[in-house]
mmCIF file of the C-alpha atoms, coordinates in Angstrom:
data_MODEL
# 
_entry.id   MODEL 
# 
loop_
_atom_site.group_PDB 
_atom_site.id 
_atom_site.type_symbol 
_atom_site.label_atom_id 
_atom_site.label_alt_id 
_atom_site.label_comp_id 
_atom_site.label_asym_id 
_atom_site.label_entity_id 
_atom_site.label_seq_id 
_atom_site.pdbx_PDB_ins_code 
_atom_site.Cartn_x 
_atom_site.Cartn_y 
_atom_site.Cartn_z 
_atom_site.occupancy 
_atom_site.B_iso_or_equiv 
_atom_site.pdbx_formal_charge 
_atom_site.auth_seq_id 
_atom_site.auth_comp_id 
_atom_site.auth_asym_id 
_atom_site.auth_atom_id 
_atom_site.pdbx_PDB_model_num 
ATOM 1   C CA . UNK A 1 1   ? 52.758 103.994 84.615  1.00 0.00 ? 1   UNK A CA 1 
ATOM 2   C CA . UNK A 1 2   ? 56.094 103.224 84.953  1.00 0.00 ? 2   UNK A CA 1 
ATOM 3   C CA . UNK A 1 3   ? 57.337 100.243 87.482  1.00 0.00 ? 3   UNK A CA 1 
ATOM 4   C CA . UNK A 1 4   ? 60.365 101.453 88.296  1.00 0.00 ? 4   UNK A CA 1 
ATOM 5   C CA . UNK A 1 5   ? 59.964 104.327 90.454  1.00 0.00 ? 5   UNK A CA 1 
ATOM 6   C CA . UNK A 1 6   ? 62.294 107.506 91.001  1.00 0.00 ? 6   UNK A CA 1 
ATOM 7   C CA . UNK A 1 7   ? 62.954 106.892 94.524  1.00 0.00 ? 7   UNK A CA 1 
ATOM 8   C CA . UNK A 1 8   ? 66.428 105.336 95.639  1.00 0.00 ? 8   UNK A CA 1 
ATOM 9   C CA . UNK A 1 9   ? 65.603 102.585 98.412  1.00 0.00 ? 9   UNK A CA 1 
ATOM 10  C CA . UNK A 1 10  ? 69.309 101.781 99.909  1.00 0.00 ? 10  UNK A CA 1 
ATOM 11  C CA . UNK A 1 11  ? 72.845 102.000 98.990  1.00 0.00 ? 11  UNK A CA 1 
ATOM 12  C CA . UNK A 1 12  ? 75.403 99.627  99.710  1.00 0.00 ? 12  UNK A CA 1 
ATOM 13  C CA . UNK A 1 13  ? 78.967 100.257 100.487 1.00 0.00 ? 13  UNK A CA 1 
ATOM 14  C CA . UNK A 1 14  ? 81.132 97.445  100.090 1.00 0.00 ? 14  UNK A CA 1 
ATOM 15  C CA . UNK A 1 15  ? 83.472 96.451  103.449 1.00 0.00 ? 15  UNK A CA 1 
ATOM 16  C CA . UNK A 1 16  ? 86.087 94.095  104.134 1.00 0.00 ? 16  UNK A CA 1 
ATOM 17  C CA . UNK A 1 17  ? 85.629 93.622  108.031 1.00 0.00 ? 17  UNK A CA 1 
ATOM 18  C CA . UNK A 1 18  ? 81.400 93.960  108.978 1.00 0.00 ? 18  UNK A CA 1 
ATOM 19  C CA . UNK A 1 19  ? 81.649 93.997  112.519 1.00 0.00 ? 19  UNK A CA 1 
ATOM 20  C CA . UNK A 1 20  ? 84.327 96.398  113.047 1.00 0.00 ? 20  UNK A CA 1 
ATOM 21  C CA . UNK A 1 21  ? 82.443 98.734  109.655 1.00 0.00 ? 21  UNK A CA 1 
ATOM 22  C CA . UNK A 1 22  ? 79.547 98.611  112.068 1.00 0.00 ? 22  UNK A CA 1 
ATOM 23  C CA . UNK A 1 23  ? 81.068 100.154 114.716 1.00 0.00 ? 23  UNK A CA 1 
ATOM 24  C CA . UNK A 1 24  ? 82.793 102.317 112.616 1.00 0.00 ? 24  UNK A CA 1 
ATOM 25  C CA . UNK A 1 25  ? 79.604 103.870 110.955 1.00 0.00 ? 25  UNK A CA 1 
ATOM 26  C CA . UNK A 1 26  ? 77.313 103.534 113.828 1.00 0.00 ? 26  UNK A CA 1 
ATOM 27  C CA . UNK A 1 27  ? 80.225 105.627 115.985 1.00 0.00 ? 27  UNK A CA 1 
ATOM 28  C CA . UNK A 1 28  ? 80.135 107.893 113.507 1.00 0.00 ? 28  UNK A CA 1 
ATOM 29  C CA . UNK A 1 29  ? 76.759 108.502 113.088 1.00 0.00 ? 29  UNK A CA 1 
ATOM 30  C CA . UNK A 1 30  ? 75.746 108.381 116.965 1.00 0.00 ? 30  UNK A CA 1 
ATOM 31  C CA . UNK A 1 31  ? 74.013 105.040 116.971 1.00 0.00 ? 31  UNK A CA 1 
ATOM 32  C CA . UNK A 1 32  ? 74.342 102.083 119.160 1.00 0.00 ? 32  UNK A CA 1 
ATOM 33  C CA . UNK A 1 33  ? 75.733 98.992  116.980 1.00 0.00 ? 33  UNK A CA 1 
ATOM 34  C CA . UNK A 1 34  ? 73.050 96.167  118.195 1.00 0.00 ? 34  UNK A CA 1 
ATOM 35  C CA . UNK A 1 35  ? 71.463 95.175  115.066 1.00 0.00 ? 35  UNK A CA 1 
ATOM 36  C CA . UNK A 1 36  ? 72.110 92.065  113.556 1.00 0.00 ? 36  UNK A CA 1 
ATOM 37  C CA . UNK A 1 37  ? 74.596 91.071  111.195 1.00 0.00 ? 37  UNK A CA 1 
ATOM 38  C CA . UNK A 1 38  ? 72.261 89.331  108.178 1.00 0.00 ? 38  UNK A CA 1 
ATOM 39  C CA . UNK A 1 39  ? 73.630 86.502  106.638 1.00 0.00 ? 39  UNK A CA 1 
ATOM 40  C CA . UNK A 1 40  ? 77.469 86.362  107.733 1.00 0.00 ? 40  UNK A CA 1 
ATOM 41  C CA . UNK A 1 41  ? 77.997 89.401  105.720 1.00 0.00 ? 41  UNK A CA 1 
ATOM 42  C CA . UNK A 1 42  ? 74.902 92.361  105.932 1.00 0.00 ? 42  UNK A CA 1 
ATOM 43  C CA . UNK A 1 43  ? 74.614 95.261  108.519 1.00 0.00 ? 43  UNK A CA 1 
ATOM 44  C CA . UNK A 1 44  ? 71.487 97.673  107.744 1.00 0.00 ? 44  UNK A CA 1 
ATOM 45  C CA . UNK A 1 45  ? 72.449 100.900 109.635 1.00 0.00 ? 45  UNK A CA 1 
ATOM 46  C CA . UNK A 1 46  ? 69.361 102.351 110.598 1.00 0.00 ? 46  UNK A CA 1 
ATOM 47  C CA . UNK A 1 47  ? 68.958 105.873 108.854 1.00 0.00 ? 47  UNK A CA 1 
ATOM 48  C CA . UNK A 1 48  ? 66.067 108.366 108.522 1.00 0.00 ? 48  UNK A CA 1 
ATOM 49  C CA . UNK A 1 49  ? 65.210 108.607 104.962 1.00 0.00 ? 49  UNK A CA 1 
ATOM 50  C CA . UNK A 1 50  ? 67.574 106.371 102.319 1.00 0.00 ? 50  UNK A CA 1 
ATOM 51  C CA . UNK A 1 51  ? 69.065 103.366 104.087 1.00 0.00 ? 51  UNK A CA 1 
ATOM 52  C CA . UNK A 1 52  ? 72.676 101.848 103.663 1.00 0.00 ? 52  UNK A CA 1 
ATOM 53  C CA . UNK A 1 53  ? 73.544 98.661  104.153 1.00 0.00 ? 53  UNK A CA 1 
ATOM 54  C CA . UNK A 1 54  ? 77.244 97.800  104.925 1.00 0.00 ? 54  UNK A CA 1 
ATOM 55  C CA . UNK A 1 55  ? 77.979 94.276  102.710 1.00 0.00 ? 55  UNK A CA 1 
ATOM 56  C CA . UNK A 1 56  ? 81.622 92.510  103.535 1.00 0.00 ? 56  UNK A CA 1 
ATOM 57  C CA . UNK A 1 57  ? 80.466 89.895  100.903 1.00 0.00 ? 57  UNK A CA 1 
ATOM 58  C CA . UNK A 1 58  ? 80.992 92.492  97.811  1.00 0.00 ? 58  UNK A CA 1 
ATOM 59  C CA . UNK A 1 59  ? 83.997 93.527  99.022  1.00 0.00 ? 59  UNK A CA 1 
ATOM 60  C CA . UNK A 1 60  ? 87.007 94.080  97.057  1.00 0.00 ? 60  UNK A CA 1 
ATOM 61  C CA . UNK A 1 61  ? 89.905 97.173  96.217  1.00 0.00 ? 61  UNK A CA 1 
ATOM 62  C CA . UNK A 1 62  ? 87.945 97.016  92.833  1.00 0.00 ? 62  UNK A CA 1 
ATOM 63  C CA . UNK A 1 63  ? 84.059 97.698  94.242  1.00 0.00 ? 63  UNK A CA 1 
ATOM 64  C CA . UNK A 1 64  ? 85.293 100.596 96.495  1.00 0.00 ? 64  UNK A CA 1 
ATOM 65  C CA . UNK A 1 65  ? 84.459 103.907 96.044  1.00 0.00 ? 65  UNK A CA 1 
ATOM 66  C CA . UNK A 1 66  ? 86.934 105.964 94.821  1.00 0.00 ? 66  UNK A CA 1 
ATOM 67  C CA . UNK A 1 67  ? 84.280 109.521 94.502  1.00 0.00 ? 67  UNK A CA 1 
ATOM 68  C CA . UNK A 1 68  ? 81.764 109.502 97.202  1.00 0.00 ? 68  UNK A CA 1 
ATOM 69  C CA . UNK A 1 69  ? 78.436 108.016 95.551  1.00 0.00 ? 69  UNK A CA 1 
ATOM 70  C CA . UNK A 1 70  ? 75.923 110.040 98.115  1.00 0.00 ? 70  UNK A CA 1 
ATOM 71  C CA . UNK A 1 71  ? 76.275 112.254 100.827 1.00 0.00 ? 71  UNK A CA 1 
ATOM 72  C CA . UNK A 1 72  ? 75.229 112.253 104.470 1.00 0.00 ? 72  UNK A CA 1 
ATOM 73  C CA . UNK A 1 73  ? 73.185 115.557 105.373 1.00 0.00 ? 73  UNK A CA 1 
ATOM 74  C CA . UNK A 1 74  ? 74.141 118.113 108.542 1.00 0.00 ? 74  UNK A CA 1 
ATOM 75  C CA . UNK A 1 75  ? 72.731 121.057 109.475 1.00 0.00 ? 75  UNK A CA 1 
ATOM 76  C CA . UNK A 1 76  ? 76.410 122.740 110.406 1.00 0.00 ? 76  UNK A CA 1 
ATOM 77  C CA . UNK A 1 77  ? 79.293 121.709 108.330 1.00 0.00 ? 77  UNK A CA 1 
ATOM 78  C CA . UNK A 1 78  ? 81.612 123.329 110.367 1.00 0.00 ? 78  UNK A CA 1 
ATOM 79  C CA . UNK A 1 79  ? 80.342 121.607 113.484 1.00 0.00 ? 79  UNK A CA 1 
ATOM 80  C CA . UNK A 1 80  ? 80.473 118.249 111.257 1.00 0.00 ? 80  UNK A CA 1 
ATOM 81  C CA . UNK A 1 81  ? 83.906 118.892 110.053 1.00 0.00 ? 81  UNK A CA 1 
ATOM 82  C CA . UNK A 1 82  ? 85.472 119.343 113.755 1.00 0.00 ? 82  UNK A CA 1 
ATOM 83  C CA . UNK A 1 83  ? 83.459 116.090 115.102 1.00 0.00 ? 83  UNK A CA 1 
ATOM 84  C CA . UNK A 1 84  ? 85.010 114.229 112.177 1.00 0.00 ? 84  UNK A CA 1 
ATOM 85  C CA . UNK A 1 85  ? 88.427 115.249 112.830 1.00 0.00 ? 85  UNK A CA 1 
ATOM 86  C CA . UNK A 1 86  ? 87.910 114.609 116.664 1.00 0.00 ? 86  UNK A CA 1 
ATOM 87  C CA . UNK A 1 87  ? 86.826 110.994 115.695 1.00 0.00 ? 87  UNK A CA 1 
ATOM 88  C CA . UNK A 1 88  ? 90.239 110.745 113.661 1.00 0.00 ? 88  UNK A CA 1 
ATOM 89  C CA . UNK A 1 89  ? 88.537 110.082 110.431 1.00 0.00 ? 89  UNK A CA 1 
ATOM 90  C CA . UNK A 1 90  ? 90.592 110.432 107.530 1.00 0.00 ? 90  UNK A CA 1 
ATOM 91  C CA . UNK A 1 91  ? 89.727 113.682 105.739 1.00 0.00 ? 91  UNK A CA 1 
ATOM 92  C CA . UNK A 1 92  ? 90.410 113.838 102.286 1.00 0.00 ? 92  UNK A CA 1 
ATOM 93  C CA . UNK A 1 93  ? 89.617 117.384 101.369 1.00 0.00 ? 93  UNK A CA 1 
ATOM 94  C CA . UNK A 1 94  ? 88.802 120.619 103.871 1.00 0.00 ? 94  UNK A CA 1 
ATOM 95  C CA . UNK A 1 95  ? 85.254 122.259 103.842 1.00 0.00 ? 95  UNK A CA 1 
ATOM 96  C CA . UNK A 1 96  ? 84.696 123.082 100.351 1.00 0.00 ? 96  UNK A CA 1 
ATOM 97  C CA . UNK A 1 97  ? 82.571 126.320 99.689  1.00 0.00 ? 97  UNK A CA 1 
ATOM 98  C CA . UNK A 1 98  ? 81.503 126.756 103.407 1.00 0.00 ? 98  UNK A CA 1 
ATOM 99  C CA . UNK A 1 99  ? 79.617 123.303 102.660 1.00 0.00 ? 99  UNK A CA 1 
ATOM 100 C CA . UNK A 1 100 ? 80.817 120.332 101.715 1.00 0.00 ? 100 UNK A CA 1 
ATOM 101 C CA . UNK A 1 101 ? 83.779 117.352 102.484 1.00 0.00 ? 101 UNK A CA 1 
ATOM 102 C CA . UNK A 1 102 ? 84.903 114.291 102.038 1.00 0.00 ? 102 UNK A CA 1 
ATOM 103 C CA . UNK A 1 103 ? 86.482 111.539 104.128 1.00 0.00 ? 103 UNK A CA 1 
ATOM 104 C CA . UNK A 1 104 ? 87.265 108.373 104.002 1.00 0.00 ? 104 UNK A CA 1 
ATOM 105 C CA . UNK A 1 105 ? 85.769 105.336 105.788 1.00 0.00 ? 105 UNK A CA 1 
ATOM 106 C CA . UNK A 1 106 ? 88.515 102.575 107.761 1.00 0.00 ? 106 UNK A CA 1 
ATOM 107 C CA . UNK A 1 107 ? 88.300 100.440 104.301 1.00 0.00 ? 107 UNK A CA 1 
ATOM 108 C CA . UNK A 1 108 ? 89.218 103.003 102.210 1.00 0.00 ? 108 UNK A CA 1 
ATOM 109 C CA . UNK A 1 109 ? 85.877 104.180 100.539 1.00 0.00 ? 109 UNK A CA 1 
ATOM 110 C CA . UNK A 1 110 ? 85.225 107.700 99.711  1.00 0.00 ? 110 UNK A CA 1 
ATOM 111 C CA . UNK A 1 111 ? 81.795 109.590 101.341 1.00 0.00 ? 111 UNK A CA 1 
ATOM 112 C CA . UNK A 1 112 ? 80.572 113.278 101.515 1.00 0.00 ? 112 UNK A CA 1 
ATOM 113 C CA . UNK A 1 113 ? 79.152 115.213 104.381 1.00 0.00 ? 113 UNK A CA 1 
ATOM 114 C CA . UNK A 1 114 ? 76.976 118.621 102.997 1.00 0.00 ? 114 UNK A CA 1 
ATOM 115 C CA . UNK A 1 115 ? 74.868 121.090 103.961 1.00 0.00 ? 115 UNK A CA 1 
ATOM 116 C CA . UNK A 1 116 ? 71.813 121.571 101.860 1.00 0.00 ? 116 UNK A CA 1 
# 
């Protein structure tokens, strides 16, 4: 048996400012922004399946990410697309293939939004 197991648990996306990343990400994703900030420096943003936790402490240009490391799911990418741009995210690419793009979050890192 193996102790490492093939699951990933959280991911953690390095920001300069936590409360206003909260906000940010919890607007974005339709949640209320109540949870605690851990620490001085951790937000976990509650998410079904794979978690992400927003960390100001690792912040730096250097730990941002420049290609989007995951993706968030939706079940219309066009729908997606059109709530992002009404939210005045920064888009960095138009829907690829009828189902995929990319944006930016306020501290410059680079996520996905797809279809599967």
């Amino acid at each position: 048996m193996n102790p490492i197991l093939n699951e990933v648990g959280t991911v953690f996306i390095p920001v300069k400012d936590i409360k206003k990343a909260r906000d940010w990400y919890c607007d974005i994703l339709g949640l209320i922004a109540d949870g605690d900030i851990l620490y001085d420096h951790l937000y976990v943003i509650p998410m079904n399946g794979t978690g992400i936790i927003l960390d100001s402490k690792t912040y730096s240009k250097n730990t941002l990410f420049k290609t989007p490391a995951f993706h968030l799911n939706t079940n219309d990418i066009k729908e997606a697309y059109e709530y992002m741009k009404q939210k005045k995210v920064e888009l960095t690419t138009g829907i690829q293939h009828n189902h995929w793009f990319t944006f930016k979050d306020p501290d410059g890192n680079h996520l996905m939004v797809c279809q599967c």
